[in-house]
C-alpha positions as CSV (number, residue, x, y, z in Angstrom):
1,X,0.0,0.0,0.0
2,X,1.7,3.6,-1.0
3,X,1.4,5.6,2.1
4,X,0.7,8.6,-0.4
5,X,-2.7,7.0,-0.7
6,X,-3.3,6.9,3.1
7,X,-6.0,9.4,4.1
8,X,-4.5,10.1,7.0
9,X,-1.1,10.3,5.5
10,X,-2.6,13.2,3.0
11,X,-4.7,14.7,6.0
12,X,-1.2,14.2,8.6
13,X,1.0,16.5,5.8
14,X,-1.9,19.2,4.8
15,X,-1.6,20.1,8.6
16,X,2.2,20.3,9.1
17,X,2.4,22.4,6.2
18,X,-0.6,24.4,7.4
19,X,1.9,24.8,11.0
20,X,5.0,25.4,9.2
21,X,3.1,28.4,7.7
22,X,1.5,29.3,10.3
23,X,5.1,29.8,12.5
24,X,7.3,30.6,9.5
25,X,7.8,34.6,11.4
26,X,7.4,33.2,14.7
27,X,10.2,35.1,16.6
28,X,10.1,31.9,19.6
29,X,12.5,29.5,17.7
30,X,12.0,26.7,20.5
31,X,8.6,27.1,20.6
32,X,8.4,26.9,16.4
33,X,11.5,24.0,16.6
34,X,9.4,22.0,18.4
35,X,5.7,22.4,17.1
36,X,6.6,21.9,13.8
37,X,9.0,19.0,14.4
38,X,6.2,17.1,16.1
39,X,4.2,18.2,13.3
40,X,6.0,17.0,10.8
41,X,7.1,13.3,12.8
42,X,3.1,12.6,12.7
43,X,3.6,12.0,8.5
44,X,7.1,10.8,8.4
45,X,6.0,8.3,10.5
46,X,3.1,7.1,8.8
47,X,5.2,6.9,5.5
48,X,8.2,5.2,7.4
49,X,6.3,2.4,8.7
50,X,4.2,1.9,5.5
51,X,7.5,1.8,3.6
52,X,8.8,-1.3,6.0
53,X,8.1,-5.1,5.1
54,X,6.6,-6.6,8.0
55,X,3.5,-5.6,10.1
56,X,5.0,-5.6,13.0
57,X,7.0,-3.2,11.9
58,X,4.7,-1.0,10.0
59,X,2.4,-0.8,13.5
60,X,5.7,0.3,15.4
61,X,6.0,3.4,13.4
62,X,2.2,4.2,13.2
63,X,2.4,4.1,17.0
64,X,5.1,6.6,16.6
65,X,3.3,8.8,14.2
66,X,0.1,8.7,16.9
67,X,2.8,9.2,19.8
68,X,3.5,12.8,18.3
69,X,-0.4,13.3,17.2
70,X,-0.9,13.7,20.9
71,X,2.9,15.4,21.3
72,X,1.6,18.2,18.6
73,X,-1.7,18.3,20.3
74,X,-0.3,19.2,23.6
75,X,2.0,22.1,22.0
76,X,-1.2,23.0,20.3
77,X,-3.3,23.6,23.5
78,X,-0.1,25.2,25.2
79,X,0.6,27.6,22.2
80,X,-3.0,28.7,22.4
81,X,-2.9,29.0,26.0
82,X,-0.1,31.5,25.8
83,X,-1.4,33.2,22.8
84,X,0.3,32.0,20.0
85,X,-2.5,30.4,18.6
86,X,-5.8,32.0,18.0
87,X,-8.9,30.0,19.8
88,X,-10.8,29.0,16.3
89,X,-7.4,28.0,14.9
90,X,-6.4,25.7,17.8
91,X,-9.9,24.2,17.9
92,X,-9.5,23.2,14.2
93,X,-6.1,21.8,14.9
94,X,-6.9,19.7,18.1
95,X,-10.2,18.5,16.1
96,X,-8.1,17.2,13.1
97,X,-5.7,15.4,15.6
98,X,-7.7,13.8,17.3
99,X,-9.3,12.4,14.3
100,X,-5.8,11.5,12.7
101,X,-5.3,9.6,16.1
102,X,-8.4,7.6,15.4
103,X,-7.5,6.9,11.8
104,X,-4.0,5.6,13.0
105,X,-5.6,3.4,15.1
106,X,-8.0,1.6,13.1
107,X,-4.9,1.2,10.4
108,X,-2.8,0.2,13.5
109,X,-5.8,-2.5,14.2
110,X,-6.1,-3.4,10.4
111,X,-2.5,-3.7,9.8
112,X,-2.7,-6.0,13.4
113,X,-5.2,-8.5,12.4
């Protein structure tokens, strides 16, 4: 299966690019390292783990990918918190990762059976 197929592969890199956007002037560099990083390890993932032979393998990394779904949503809450993040724009964002952690984990299940 070509992880560029995936739904939540396609969904997983809209948003990272949609966060790399949104902190490209963002003057705190740890704060923008570190969001965007988990961002981007949600889609890496997925396509590292789709791209490996056996499922056990493939389930490790989708584990990973969901691992920093919840890493990103936790920057997400704490960017809005201190004001980085306007409140529509970090409702949209925790919305969408919660549903990519729900997608992982009925591919995690599928790839498990």
């Amino acid at each position: 299966m070509d992880f560029e197929k995936l739904i939540v592969w396609q969904r997983s890199k809209c948003l990272a690019v949609r966060i790399y956007r949104e902190f490209a002037r963002c003057g705190d560099f740890g704060f923008k390292d570190q969001i965007t990083r988990s961002a981007l390890s949600v889609p890496s993932n997925i396509a590292e783990g789709m791209e490996r032979c056996g499922a056990k393998e493939k389930v490790h990394f989708l584990w990973v990918a969901k691992a920093s779904c919840g890493e990103l949503r936790t920057q997400i809450l704490i960017g809005r918190d201190i004001a980085y993040i306007t409140d529509p724009l970090a409702d949209d964002w925790i919305k969408e990762t919660r549903e990519l952690s729900r997608m992982l984990c009925g591919l995690i299940n599928k790839i498990s059976e």
